[in-house]
C-alpha positions as CSV (number, residue, x, y, z in Angstrom):
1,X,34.8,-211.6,-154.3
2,X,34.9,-212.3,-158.1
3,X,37.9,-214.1,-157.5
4,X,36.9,-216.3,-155.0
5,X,33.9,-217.9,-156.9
6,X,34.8,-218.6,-160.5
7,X,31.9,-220.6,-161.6
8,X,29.9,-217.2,-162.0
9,X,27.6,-217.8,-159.4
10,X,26.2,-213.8,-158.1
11,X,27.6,-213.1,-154.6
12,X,26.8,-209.9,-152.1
13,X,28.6,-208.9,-149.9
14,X,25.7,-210.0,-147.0
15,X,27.2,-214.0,-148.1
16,X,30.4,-213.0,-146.8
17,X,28.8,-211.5,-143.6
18,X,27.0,-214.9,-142.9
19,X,30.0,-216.9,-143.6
20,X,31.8,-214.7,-141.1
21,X,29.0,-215.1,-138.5
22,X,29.2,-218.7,-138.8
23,X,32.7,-218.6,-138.4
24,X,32.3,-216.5,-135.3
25,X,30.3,-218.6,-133.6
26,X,31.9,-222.0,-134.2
27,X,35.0,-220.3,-133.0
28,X,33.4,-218.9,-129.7
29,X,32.0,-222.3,-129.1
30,X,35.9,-223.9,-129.4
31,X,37.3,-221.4,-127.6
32,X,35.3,-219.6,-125.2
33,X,36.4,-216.4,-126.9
34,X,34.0,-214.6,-129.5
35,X,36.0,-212.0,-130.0
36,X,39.1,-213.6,-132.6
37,X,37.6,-212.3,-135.7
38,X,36.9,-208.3,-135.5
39,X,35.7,-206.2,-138.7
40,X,37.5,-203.5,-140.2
41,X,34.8,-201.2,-141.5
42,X,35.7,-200.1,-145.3
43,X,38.7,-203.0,-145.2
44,X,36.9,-206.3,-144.7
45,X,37.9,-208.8,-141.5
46,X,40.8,-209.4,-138.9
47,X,41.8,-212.6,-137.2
48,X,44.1,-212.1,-133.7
């Protein structure tokens, strides 16, 4: 997560979780399908 915000800002791990729950639900909206992204418990996320 370091990586991904190199201004130094602090970020937990619950930011990513609301990123991916906002992504969830614009993507169930488009699609009709809420089930795209799934979460791999000790891994991170999974897109099919």
């Amino acid at each position: 997560m370091e990586s991904s915000y190199v201004d130094g800002r602090i970020v937990s791990d619950r930011t990513v979780d609301s990123h991916v729950k906002n992504l969830r639900k614009k993507v169930s909206q488009a699609s009709g399908n809420e089930y795209l992204i799934h979460s791999i418990y000790g891994v991170g996320y999974k897109v099919e």
